[in-house]
DSSP file (Angstrom, degrees, kcal/mol; ACC not computed):
  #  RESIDUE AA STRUCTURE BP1 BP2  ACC     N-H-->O    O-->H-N    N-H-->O    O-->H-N    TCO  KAPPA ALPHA  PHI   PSI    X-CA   Y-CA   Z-CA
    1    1 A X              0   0    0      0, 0.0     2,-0.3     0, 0.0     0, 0.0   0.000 360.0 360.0 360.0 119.0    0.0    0.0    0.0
    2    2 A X        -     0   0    0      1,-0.1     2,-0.0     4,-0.1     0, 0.0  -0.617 360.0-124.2 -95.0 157.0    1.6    3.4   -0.8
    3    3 A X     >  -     0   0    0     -2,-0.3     4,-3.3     1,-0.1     5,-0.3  -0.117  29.2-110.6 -74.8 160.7    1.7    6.2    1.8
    4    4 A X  T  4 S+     0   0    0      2,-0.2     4,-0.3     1,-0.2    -1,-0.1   0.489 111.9  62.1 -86.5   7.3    0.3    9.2    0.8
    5    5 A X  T >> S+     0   0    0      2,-0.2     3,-1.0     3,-0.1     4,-0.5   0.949 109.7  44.1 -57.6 -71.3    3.7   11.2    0.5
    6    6 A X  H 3> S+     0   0    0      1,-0.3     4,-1.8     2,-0.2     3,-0.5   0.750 109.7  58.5 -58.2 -35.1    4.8    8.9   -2.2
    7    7 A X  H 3X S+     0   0    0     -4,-3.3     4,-2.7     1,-0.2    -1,-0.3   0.922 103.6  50.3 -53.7 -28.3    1.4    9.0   -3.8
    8    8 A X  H <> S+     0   0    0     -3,-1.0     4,-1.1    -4,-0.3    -1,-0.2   0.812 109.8  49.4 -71.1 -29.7    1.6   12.3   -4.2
    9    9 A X  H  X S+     0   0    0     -4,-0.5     4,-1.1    -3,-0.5     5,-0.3   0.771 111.6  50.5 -62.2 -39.9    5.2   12.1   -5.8
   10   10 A X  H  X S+     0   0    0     -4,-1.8     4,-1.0    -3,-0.2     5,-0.2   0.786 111.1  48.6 -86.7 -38.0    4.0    9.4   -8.2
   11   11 A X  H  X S+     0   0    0     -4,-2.7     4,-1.1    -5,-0.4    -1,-0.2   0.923 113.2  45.3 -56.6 -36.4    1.0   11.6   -9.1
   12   12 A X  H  < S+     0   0    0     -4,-1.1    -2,-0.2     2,-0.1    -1,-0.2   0.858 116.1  49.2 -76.3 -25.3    3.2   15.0   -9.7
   13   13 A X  H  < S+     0   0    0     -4,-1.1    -3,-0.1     1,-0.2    -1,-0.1   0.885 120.7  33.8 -80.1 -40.4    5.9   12.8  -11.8
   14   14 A X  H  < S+     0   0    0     -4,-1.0    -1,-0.2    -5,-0.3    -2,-0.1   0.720  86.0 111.3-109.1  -0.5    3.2   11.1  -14.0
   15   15 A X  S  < S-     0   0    0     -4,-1.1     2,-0.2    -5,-0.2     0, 0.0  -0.548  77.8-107.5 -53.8 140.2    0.3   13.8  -14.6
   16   16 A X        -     0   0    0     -2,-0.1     2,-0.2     1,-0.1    -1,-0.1  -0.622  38.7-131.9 -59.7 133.8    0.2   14.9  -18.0
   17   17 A X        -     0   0    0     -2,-0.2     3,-0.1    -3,-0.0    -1,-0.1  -0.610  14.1-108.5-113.8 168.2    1.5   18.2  -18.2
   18   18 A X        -     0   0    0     -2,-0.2     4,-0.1     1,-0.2     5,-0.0  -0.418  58.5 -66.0 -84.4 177.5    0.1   21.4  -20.0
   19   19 A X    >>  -     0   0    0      2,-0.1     3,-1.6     1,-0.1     4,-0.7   0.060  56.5-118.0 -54.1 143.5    1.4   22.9  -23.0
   20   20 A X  T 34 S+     0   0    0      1,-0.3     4,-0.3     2,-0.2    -1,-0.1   0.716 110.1  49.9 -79.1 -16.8    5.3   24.5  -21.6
   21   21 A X  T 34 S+     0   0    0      2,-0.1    -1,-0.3     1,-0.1    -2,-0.1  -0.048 105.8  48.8-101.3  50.0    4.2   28.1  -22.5
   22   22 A X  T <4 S+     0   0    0     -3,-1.6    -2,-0.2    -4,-0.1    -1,-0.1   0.242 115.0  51.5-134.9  -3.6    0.9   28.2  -20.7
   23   23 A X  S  X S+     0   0    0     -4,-0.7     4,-0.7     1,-0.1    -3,-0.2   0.712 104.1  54.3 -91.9 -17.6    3.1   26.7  -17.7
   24   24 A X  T  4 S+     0   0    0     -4,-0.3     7,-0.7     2,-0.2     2,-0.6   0.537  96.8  67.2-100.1  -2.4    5.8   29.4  -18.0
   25   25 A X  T  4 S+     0   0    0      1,-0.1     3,-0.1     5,-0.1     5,-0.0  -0.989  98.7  57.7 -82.4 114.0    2.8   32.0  -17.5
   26   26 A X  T  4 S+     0   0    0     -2,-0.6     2,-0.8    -5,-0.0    -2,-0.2  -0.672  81.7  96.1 178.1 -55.5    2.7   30.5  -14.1
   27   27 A X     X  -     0   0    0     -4,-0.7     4,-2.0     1,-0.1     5,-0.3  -0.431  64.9-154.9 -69.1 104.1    5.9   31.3  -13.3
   28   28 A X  H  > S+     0   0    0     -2,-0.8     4,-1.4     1,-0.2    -1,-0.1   0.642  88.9  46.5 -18.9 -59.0    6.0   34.5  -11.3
   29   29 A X  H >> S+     0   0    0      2,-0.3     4,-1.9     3,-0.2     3,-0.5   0.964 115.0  44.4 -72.0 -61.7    9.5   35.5  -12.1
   30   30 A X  H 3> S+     0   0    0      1,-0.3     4,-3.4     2,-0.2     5,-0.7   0.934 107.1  59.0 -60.7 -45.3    9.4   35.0  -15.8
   31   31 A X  H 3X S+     0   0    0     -4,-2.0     4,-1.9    -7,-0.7    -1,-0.3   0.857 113.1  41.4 -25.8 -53.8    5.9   36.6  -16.0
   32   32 A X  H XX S+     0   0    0     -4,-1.4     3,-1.2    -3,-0.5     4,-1.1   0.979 109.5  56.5 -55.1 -65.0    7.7   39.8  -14.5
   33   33 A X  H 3X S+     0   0    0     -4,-1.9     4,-3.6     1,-0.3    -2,-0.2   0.833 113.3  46.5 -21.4 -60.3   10.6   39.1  -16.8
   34   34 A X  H 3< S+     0   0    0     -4,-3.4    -1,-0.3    -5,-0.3    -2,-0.2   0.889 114.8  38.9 -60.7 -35.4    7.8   39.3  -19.5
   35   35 A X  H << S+     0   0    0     -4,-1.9    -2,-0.2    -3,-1.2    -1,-0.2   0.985 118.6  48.1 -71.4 -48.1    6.1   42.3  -18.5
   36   36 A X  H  < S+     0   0    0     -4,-1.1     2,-0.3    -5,-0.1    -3,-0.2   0.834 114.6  45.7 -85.8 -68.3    9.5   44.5  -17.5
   37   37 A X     <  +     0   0    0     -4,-3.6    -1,-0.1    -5,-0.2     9,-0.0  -0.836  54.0 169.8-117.3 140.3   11.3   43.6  -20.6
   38   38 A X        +     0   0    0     -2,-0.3     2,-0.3     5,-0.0    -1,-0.1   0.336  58.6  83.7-132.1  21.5   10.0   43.7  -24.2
   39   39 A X  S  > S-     0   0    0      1,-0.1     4,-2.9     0, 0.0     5,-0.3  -0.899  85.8-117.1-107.8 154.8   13.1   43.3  -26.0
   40   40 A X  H  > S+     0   0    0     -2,-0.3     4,-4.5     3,-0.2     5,-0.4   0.938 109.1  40.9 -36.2 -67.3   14.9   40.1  -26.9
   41   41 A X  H  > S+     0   0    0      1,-0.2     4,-1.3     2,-0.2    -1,-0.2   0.957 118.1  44.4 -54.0 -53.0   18.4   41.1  -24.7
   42   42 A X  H  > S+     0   0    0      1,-0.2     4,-1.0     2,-0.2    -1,-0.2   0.874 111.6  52.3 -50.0 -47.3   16.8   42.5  -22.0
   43   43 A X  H >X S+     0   0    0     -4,-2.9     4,-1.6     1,-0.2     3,-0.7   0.914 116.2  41.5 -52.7 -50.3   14.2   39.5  -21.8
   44   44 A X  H 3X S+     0   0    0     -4,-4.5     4,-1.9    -5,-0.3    -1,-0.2   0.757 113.9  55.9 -79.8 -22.7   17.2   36.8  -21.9
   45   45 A X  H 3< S+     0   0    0     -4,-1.3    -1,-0.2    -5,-0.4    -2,-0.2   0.833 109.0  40.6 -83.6 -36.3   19.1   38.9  -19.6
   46   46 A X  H <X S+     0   0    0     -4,-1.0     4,-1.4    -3,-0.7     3,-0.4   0.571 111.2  60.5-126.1 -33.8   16.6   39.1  -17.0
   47   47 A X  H  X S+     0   0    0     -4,-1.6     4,-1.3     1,-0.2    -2,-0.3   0.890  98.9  61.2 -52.2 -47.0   15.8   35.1  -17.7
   48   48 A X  H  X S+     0   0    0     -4,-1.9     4,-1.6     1,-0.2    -2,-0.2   0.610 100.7  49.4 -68.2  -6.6   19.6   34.4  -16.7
   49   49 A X  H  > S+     0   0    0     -3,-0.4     4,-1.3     2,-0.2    -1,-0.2   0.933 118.9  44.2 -99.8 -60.6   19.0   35.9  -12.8
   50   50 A X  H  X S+     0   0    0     -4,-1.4     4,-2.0     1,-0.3    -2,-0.2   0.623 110.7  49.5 -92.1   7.6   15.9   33.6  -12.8
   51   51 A X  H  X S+     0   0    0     -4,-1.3     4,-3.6     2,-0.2     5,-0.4   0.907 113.3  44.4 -66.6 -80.8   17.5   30.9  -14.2
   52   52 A X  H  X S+     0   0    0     -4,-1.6     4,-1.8     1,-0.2    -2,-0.2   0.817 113.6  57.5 -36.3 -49.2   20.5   31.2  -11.6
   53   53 A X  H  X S+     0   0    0     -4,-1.3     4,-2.2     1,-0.2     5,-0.3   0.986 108.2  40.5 -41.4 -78.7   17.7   31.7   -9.1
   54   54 A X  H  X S+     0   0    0     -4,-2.0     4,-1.3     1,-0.3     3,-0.2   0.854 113.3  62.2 -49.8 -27.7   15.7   28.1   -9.8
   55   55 A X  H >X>S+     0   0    0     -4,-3.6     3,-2.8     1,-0.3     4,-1.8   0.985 103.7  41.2 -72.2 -65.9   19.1   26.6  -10.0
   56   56 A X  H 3X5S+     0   0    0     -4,-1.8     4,-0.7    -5,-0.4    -1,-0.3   0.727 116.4  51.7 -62.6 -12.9   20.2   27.3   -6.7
   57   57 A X  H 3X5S+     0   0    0     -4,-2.2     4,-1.7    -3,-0.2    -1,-0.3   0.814 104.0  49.0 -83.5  -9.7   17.2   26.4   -5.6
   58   58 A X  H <X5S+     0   0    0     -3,-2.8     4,-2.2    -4,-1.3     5,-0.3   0.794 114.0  55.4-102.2 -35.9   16.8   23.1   -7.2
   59   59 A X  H  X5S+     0   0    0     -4,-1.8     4,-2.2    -5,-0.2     5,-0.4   0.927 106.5  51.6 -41.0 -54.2   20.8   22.5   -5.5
   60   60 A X  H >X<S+     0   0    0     -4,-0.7     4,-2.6    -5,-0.6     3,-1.4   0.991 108.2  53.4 -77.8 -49.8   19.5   23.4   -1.9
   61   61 A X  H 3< S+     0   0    0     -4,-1.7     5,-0.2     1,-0.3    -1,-0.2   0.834 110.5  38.3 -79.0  -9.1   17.1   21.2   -2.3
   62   62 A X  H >X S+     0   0    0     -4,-2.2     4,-1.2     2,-0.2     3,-1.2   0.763 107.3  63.0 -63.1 -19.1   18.9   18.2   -3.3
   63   63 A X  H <X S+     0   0    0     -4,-2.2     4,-2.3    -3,-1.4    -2,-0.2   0.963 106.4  54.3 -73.9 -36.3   21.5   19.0   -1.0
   64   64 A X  H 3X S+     0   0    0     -4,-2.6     4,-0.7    -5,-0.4    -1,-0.2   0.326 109.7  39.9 -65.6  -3.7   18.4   18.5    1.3
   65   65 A X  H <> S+     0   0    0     -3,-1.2     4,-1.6    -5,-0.2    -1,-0.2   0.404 107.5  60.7-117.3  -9.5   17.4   15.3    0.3
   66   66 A X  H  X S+     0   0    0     -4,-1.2     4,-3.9    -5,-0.2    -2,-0.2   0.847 106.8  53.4 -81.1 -42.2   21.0   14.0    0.1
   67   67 A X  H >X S+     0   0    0     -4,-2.3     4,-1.1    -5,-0.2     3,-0.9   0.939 112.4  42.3 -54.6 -88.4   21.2   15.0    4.2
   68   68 A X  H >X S+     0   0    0     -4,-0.7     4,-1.3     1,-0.3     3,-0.9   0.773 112.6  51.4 -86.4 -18.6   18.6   13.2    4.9
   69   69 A X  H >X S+     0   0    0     -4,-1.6     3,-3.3     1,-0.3     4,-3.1   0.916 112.1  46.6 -16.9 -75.9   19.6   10.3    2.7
   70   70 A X  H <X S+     0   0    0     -4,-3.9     4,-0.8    -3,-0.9     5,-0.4   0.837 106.3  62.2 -68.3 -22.9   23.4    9.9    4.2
   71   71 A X  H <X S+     0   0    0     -4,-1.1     4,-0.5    -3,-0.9    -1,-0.3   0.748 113.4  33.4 -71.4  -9.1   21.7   10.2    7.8
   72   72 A X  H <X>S+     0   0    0     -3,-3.3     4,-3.1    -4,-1.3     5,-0.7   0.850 115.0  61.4 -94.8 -57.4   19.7    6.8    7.0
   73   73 A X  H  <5S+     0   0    0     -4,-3.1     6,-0.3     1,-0.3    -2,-0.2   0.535 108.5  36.5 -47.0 -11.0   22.6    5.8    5.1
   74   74 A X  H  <5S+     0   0    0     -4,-0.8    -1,-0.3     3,-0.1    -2,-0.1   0.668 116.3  55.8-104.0 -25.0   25.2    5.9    8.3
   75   75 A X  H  <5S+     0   0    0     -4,-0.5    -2,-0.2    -5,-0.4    -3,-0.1   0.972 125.1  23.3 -70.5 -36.5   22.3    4.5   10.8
   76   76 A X  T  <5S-     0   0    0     -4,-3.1    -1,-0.2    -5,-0.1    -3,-0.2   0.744  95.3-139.8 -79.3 -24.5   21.9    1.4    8.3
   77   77 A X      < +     0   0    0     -5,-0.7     2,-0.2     1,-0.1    -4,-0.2   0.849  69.6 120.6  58.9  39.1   25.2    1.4    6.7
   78   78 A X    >   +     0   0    0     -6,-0.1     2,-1.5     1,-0.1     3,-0.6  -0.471  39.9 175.0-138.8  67.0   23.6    0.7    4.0
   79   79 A X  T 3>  +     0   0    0     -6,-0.3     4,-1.6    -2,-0.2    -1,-0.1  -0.128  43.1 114.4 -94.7  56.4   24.2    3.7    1.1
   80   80 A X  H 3> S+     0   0    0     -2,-1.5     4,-2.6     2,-0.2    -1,-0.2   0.872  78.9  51.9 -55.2 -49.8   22.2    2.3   -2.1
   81   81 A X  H <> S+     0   0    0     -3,-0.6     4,-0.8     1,-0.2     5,-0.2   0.972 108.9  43.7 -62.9 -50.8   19.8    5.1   -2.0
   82   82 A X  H >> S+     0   0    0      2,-0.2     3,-2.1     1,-0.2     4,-2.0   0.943 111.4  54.1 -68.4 -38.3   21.9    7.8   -1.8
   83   83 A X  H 3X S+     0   0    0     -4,-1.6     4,-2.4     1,-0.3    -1,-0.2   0.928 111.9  44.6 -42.0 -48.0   24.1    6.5   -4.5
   84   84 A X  H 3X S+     0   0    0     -4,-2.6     4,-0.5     2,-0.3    -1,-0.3   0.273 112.5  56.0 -87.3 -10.6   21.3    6.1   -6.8
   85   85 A X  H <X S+     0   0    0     -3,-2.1     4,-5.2    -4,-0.8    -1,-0.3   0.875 105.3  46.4 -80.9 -59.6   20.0    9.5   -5.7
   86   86 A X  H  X S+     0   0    0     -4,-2.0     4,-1.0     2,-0.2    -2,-0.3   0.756 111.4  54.8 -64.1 -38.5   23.0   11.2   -6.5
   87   87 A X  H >X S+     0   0    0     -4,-2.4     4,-1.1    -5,-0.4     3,-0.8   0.985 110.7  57.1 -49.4 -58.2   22.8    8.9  -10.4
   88   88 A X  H 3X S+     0   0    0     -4,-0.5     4,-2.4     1,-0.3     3,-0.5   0.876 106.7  41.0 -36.3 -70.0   19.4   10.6  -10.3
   89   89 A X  H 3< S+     0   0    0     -4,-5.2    -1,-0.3     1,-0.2    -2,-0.2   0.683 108.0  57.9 -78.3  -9.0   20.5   14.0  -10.1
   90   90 A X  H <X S+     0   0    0     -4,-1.0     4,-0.8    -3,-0.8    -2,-0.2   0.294 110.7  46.1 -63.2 -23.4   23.2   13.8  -12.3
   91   91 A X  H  X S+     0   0    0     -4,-1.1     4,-2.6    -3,-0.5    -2,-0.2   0.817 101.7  54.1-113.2 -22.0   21.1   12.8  -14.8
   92   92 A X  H  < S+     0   0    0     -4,-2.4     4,-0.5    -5,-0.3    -2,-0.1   0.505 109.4  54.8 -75.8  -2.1   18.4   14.7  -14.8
   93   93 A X  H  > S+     0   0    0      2,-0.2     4,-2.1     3,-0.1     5,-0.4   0.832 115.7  39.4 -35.5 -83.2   21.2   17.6  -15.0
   94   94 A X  H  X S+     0   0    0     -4,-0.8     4,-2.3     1,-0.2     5,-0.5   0.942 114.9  56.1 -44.1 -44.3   22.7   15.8  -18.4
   95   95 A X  H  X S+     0   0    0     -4,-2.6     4,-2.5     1,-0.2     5,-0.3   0.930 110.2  51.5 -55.8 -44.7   18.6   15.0  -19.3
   96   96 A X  H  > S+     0   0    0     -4,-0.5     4,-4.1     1,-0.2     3,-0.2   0.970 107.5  44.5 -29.9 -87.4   18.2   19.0  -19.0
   97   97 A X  H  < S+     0   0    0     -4,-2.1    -1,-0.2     1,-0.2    -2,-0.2   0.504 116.6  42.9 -48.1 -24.2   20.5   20.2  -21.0
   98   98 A X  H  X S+     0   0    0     -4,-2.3     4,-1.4    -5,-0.4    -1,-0.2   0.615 111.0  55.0 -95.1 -24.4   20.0   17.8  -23.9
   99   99 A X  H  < S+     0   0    0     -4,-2.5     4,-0.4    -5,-0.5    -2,-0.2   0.946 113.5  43.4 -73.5 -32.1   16.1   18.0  -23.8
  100  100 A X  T >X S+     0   0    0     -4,-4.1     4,-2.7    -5,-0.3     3,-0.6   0.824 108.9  63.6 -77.4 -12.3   16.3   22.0  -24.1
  101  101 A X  H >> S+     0   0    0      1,-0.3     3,-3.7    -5,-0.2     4,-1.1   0.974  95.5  52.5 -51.5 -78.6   19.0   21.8  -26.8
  102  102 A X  H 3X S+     0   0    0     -4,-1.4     4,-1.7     1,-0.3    -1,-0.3   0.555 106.7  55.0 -34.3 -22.1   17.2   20.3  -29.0
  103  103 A X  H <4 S+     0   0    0     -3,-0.6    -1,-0.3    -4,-0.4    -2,-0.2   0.802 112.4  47.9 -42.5 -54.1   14.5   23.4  -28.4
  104  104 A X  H X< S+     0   0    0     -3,-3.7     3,-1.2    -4,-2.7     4,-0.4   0.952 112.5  42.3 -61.1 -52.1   17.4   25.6  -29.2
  105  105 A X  H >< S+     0   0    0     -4,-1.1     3,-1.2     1,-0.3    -2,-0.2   0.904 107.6  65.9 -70.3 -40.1   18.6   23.8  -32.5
  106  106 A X  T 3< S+     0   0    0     -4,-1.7    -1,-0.3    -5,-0.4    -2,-0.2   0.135 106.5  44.0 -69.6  15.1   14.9   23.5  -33.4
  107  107 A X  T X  S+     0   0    0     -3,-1.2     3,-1.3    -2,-0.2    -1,-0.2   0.430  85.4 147.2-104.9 -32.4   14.9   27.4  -33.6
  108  108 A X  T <   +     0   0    0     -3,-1.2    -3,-0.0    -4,-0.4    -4,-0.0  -0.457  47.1  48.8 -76.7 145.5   17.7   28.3  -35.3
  109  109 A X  T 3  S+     0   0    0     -2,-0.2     2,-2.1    -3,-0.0    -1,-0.4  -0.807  96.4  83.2 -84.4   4.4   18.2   30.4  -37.0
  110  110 A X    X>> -     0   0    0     -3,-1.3     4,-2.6     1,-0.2     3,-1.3  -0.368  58.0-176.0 -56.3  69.2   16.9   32.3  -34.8
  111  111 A X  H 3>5S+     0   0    0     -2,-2.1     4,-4.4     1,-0.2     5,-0.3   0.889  79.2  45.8 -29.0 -63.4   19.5   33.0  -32.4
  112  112 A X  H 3>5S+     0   0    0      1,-0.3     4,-0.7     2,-0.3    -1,-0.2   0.635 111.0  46.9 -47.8 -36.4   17.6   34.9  -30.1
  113  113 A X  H <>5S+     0   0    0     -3,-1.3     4,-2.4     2,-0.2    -1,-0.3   0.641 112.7  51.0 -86.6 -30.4   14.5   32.9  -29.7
  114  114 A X  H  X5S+     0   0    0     -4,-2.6     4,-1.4     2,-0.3     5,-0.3   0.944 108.9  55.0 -66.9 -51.6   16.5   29.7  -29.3
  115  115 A X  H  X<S+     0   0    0     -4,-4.4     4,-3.1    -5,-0.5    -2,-0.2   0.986 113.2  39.7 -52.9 -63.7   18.5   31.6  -26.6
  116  116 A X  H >X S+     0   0    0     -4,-0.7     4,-2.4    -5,-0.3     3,-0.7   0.924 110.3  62.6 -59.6 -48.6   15.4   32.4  -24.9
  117  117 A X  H 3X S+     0   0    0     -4,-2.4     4,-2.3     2,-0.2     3,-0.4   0.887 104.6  43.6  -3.4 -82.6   13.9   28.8  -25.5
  118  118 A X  H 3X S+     0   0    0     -4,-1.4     4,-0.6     1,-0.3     5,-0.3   0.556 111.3  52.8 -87.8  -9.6   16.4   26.9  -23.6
  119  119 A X  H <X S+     0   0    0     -4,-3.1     4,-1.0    -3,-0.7    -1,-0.3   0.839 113.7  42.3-100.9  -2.1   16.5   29.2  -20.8
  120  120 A X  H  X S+     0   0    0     -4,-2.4     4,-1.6    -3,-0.4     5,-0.4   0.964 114.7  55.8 -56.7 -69.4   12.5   28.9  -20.4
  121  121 A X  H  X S+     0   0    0     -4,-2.3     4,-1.4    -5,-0.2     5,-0.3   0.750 110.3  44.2  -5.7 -46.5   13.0   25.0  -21.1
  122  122 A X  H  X S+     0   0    0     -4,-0.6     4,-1.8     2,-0.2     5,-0.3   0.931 108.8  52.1-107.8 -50.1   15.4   25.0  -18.2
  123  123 A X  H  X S+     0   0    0     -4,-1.0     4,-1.7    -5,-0.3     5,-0.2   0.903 116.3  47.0 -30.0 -76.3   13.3   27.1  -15.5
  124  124 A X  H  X S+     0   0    0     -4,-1.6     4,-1.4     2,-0.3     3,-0.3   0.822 110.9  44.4 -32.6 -54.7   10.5   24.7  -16.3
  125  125 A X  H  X>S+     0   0    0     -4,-1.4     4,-1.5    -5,-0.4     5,-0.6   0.944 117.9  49.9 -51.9 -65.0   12.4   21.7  -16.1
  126  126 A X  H  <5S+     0   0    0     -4,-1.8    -2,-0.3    -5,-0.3    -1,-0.2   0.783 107.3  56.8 -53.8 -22.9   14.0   23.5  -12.6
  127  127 A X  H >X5S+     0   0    0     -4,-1.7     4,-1.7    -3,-0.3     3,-0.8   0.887 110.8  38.9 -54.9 -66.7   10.6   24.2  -11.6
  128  128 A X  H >X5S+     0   0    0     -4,-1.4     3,-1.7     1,-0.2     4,-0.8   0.951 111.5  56.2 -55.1 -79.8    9.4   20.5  -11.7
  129  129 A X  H 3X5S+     0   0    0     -4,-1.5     4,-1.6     1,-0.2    -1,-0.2   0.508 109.3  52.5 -26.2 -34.0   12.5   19.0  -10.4
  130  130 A X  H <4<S+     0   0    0     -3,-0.8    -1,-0.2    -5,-0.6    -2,-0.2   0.814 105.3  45.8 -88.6 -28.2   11.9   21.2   -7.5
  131  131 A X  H <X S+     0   0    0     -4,-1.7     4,-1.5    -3,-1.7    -2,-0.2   0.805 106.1  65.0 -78.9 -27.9    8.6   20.6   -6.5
  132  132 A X  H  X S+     0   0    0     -4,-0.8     4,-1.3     2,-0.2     5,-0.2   0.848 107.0  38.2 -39.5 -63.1    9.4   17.0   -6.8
  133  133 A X  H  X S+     0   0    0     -4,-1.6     4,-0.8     2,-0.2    -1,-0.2   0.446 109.0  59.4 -96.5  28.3   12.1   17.1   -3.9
  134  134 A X  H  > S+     0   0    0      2,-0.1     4,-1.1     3,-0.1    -2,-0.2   0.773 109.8  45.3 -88.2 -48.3   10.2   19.3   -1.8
  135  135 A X  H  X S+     0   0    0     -4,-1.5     4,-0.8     1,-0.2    -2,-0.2   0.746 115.1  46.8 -37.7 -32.0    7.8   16.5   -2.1
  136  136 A X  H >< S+     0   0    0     -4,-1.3     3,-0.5     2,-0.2    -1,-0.2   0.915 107.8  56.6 -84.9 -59.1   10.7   13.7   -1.4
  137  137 A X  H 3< S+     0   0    0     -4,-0.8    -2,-0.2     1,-0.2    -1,-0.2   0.827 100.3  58.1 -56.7  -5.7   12.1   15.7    1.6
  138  138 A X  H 3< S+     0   0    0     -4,-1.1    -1,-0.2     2,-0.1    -2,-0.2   0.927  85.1 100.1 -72.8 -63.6    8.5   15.6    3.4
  139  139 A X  S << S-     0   0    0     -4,-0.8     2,-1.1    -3,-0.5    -3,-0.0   0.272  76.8-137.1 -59.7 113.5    8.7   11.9    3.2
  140  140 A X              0   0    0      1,-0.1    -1,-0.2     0, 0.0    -2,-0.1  -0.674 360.0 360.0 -83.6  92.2   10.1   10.0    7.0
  141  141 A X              0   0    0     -2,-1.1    -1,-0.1     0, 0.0    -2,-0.1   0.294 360.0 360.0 -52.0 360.0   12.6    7.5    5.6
């Protein structure tokens, strides 16, 4: 029988999600981003802060699931999970970075709009990713 953390994990991970600009209207930051700037540079420019934002948030919270990971992992001796967490996030890094490329290359030539693609792509992705281990860290290992 699963607990109702993990349902809740399994539910956000495997809902179908809506179209990726009617999700990026959602997102506070870029929505300012959008409103504030209504040229290309400025617009990407002002995407890079909230890029660097989601990233460092989507870092503290692994770093936060990775504590409590290695605290089960010294009481058990027993560190499968955390390896395999740490595979996890490492690949869904590499998974990132290749899923928005193709966004990017699928733009060109349009520098500018590819630029701005991959870093909406990656917010979004960073968005998910994050709500997902705030979802893992509730969970009593």
């Amino acid at each position: 029988m699963l607990n109702r953390p993990l349902l809740a994990i399994v539910l956000t991970c495997c809902t179908p999600l809506m179209s990726q600009a009617s999700e990026m209207a959602e997102i506070k930051e870029v929505a300012a981003c959008q409103a504030k700037h209504q040229d290309h540079k400025s617009y990407s420019q002002c995407l890079d802060s909230v890029l660097l934002k989601f990233d460092r948030d989507v870092t503290t919270w692994e770093n936060n699931v990775e504590y409590k990971l290695k605290e089960i992992s010294s009481g058990s001796g027993r560190g499968d999970a955390l390896m395999t967490f740490n595979k996890a996030s490492r690949q869904f890094h590499a998974f990132r970075e290749v899923n928005c490329r193709w966004q990017y290359q699928a733009r060109l030539p349009d520098v500018a709009t590819a630029a701005i693609e991959v870093k909406e792509c990656k917010i979004y992705m960073a968005r998910d990713r994050i709500a997902q281990l705030t979802l893992l860290s509730q969970i009593e290992f």
